[in-house]
N, C-alpha and C positions, 0 to 999 in steps of 0.2 A: 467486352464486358465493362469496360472502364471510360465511361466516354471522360474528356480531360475536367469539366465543369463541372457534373451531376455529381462526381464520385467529391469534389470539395465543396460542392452544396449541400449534399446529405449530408457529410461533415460538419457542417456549419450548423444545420438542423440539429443535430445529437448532443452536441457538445454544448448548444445554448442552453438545451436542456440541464444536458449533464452538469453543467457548471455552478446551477441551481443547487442541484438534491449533491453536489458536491462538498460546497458550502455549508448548508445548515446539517450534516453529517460530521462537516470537521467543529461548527459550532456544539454538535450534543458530543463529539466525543473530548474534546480539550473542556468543557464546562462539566463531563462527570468525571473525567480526572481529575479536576479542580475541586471539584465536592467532596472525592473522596483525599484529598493531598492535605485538605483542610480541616475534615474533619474528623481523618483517621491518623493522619501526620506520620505515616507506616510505608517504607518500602516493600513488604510484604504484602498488606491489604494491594497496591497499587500491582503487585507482579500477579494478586489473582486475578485479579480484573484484566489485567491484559490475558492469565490464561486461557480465563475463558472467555475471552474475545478471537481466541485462536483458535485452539483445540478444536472446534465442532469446524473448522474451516481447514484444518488440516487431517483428520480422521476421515472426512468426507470425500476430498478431493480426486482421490484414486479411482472412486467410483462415477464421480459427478460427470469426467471427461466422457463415459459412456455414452450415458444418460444425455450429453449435450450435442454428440453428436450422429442423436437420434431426434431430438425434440428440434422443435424451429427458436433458431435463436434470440430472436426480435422479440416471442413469447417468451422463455424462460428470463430473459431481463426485464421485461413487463412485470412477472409473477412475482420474482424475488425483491426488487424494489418497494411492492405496493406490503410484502411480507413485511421487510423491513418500517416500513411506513406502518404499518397495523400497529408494532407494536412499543415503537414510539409512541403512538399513542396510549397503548395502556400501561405505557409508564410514568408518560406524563400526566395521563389520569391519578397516579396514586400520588406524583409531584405534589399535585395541585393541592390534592386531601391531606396532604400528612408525607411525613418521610419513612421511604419504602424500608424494608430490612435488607442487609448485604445482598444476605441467598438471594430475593427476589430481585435485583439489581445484578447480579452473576446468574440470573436465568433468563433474563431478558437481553443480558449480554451475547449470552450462548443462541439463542436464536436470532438475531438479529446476523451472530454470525456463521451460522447455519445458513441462511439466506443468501449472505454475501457470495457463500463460497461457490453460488451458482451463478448470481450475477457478472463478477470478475470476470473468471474467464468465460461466459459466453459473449460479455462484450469482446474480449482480446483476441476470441477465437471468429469473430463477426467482421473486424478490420480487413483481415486479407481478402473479406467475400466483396470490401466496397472498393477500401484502395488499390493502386496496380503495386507491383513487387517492388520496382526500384525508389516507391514512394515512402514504405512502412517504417525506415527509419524518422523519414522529415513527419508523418502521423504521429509516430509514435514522442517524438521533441513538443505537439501541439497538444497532447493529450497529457504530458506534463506540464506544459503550461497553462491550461484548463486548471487542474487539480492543485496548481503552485497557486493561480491566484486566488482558486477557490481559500489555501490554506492561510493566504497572506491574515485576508480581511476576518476570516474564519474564527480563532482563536479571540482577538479585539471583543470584535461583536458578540460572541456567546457570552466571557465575560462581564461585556456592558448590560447583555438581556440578561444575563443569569440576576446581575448585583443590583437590577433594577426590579426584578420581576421573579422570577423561580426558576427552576432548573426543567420545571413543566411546559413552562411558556417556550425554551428553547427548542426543548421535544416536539409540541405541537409546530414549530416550524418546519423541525425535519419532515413534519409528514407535507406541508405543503410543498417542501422541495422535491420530493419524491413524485408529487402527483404531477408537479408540473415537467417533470424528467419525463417520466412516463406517455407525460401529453403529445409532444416532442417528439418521441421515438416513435408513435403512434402514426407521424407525419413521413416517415419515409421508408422504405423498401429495400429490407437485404434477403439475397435471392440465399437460398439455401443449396449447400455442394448436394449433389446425388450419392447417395448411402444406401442404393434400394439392395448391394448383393451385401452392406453389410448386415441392415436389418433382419436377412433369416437365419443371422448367426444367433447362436446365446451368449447371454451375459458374460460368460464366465470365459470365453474367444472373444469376444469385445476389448472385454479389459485387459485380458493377456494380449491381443495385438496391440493394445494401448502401450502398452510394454516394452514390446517388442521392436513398435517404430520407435520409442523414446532411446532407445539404446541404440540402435543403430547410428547415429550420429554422437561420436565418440568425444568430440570438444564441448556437444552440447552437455551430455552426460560430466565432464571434467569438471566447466565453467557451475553447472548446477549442485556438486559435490561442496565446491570451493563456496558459491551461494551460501548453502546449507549451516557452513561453517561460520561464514561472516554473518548472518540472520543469526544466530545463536548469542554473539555478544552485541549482535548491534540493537537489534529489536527492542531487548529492554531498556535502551537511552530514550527509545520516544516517551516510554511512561518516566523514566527518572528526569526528563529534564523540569516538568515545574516542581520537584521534589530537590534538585539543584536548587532551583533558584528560592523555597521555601527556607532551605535547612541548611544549605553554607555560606549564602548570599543573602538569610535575611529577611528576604523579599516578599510584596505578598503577589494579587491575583497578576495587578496592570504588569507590574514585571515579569510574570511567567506569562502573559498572552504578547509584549513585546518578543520578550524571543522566538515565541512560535512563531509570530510576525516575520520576524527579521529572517529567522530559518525557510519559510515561505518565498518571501524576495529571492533569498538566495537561489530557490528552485527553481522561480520563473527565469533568472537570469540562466542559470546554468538550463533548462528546457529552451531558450529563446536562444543560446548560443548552440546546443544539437539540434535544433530544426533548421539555423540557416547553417551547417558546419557541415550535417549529415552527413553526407558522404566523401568527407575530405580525408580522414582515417582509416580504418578498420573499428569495428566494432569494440574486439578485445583491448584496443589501447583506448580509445576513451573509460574499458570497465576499470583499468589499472589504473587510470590517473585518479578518476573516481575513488576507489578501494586509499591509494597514498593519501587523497587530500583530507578522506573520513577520517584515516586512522593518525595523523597527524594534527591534525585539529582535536581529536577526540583526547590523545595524550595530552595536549597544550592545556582543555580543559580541567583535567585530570590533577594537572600539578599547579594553577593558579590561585592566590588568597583569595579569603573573602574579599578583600574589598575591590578586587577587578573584576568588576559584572561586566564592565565595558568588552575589556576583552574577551570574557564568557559571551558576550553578543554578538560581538564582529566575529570569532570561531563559528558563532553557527548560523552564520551569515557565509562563511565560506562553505563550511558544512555541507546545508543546503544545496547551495552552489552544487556540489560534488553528485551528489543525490542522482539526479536525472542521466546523469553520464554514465550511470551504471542501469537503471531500471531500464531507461528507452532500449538502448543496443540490445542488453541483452531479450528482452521483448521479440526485438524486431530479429532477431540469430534464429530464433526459436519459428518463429513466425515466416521465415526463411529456407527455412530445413525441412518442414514437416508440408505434407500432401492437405488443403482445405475440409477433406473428408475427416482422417484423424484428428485435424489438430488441436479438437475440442479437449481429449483424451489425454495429449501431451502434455497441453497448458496445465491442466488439471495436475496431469501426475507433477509437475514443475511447480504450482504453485505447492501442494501436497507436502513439495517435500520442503521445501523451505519453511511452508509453517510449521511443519514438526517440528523442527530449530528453533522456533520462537518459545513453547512450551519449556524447551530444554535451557533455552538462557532463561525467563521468565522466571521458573523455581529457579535456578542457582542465583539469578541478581538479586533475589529481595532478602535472604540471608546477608548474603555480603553486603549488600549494600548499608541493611539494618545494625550490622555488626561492625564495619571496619569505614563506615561514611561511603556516601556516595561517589565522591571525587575517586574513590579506588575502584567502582568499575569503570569509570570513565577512561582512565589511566590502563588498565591491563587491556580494557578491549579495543583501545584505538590501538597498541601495540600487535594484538593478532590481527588486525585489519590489514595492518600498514603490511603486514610480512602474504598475506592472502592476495593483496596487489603487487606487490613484488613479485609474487609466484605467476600469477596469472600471466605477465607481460613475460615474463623471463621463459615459458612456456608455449606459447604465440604469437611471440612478438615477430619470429623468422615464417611462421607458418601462413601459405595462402589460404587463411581461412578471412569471410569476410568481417 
C-alpha cells in the first residue's frame, strides 16, 4: 500500500498546501487576539474568545469520530476548510464596513470552530491511510514543522497586514489560504479503510464502539487523562501571552507578534529535532521531557520583572521548543494503537476530551488572571505541568510501551 516515494510525494503535495491556509489561519487568529488585547485590555473578553473558539470543537467531537469514519476523508477536509473559509469572509466583509459587535465575532468564532473540529482529526485520522506504521512518528515531527513555520512568520505578518490595512484584509486572506489548501488536496489520493460491516450498525453502536476501542488501550486512556489536565492550565497561556506582553511588560503589537515569532522557531526546532530523533526514544519520554521544559519555563515566566522581556522571549523560545515533543509522540501512540477503520472515532473522542479542558481553564484564567495579574497564572500552571511530566515518565518510563 505504501510504495516508499508516492506516500512522501503525496505528502509533499498536502502539506504545500496545508502550509498556506496554515498561515493566514495563525495571521486571522494572533490579529483578532490583538484586536481584541487592544481594545478590550480584558483577560476575560480574551478567555471568551478562546471559549468559544473551543467549545463547539469539543461538544462535537465524540460524535464527529462516527461520522468521519463513515464519510471519505479527503471530502470532509475539503468541506470544512471551504466552511471555515466562508466565513472569514463574512467577517471580513463586516471588517471592512465597520466594527462588528463582540456576540457576532464569538459566533463567527464558534463556527469556524464547529468546522475545525471535523477538519483536524480527518486529516490525523487520513496519515496512517498514506504513511507506513514505523514512519508516523517522523510524519507526525514534518507536520509540526509545517505549522511551526507556518506559526513563525504568521503572527509578524498579520500584525504588519492588520496595522497597515484592517483586520478585514487579513480575513480575506485566510480565505485564499484555504482555497489554495483545498486545491492541493484535490491533487492527490487517500484510499479510504473498508467500513462496509460497520455502516449497518446505528449511530448509537458506532459511537459506543468508538468507546469501547478508545478504552481498551489503557496508557492511551492514562496519557489522555494526564492531557486533559495539562490543556486545562496550559491552553489559556496561548490567549494570555500578548496580554503578558501588553500589561506587565508594556509592550504593544510588534512585541507581542516577536514572541509568537520566537515561540514558532522554538517549535520548528523542537519538530526538526522529533523528525530526525523519531525513533531514538519512546514516545512517553520525549511527552515528559516536553511536560518539564513547559512547566519550567512557564514558572521562570511567572516570577520575572517587567523589565526582562528578554528573558520572557528566550522562555518561549524554549517553550516552543518543548511543544512538538509532546503533540507528535502522542499523535503518533494513538495513531499506533488503534485499527484504520475506527480511528476516526478515537482521535475524535481524544481530541473531545482535551478540548473540554480548554473551556475548564479558559473561565477559570480570566478571573485570575483579571484579579491577581497575569504572571500568576503563569506561575501555578507551569508548576502543575512540571509535576504531570514528572508523573508521566515516573509511570512509563520501565514500561514496554512504545
Amino acid at each position: 500500500m505504501h510504495n516508499q516515494n508516492q506516500w512522501k510525494k503525496t505528502f509533499a503535495i498536502i502539506f504545500s498546501g496545508q502550509i498556506f491556509s496554515i498561515l493566514t489561519s495563525s495571521m486571522v487568529q494572533f490579529s483578532i487576539i490583538w484586536h481584541l488585547t487592544e481594545t478590550a485590555n480584558s483577560a476575560e473578553v480574551l478567555m471568551l474568545a478562546g471559549l468559544f473558539a473551543f467549545l463547539p470543537q469539543a461538544l462535537l467531537g465524540p460524535f464527529i469520530g462516527v461520522w468521519l469514519d463513515r464519510w471519505n476523508r479527503k471530502k470532509t477536509m475539503i468541506i470544512a476548510d471551504s466552511t471555515i473559509a466562508l466565513f472569514s469572509f463574512i467577517l471580513g466583509v463586516y471588517f471592512y464596513f465597520g466594527e462588528p459587535s463582540l456576540g457576532f465575532v464569538y459566533l463567527i468564532l464558534m463556527v469556524r470552530s464547529a468546522a475545525s473540529a471535523f477538519h483536524a482529526p480527518a486529516f490525523q485520522a487520513a496519515i496512517p491511510l498514506i504513511a507506513p506504521e514505523d514512519q508516523l512518528t517522523r510524519v507526525a515531527g514534518w507536520h509540526q514543522m509545517v505549522f511551526s513555520c507556518s506559526n513563525v512568520i504568521g503572527p509578524a505578518l498579520g500584525i504588519a497586514v492588520y496595522s497597515a490595512t484592517s483586520l478585514g484584509t487579513v480575513l480575506f486572506l485566510d480565505v485564499a489560504g484555504a482555497l489554495l489548501a483545498n486545491g492541493m488536496l484535490m491533487l492527490v489520493a487517500i484510499h479510504q479503510p473498508k467500513a462496509e460491516t460497520i455502516r449497518k450498525s446505528s449511530f448509537f453502536s458506532e459511537f459506543k464502539l468508538g468507546w469501547e476501542t478508545f478504552v481498551t488501550v489503557k496508557p492511551i486512556v492514562i496519557i489522555t487523562i494526564a492531557t486533559a489536565i495539562f490543556g486545562i492550565v496550559f491552553m489559556p497561556l496561548a490567549m494570555l501571552f500578548p496580554l503578558m506582553t501588553l500589561s506587565h511588560f508594556g509592550r504593544g503589537g510588534y512585541s507581542a507578534s516577536v514572541v509568537e515569532a520566537v515561540f514558532g522557531i522554538g517549535m520548528i526546532l523542537g519538530g526538526a529535532a522529533l523528525s530526525v530523533l523519531a525513533s531514538k526514544f519512546k514516545d512517553t519520554t520525549y511527552m515528559s521531557w516536553s511536560l518539564v521544559l513547559i512547566g519550567a519555563t512557564s514558572i521562570a515566566s511567572g516570577v520575572i520583572p517587567s523589565e526582562a522581556f528578554i528573558i520572557f522571549v528566550i522562555m518561549s523560545l524554549i517553550m516552543g521548543a518543548a511543544a512538538p515533543l509532546f503533540n507528535g509522540p502522542y499523535m503518533a501512540m494513538i495513531q499506533r494503537a488503534y485499527e484504520p477503520e475506527t480511528l476516526g472515532r478515537v482521535i475524535s473522542f481524544v481530541t473531545s476530551i482535551t478540548m473540554l479542558s480548554s473551556p475548564i481553564g479558559l473561565s477559570l484564567a480570566g478571573p485570575v488572571a483579571d484579579k491577581y495579574g497575569v504572571q500568576m497564572w503563569f506561575l501555578w500552571s507551569g508548576i502543575v505541568i512540571l509535576f504531570i511530566g514528572v508523573f508521566i515518565y515516573s509511570k512509563f518510563s520501565r514500561i514496554g510501551i512504545k
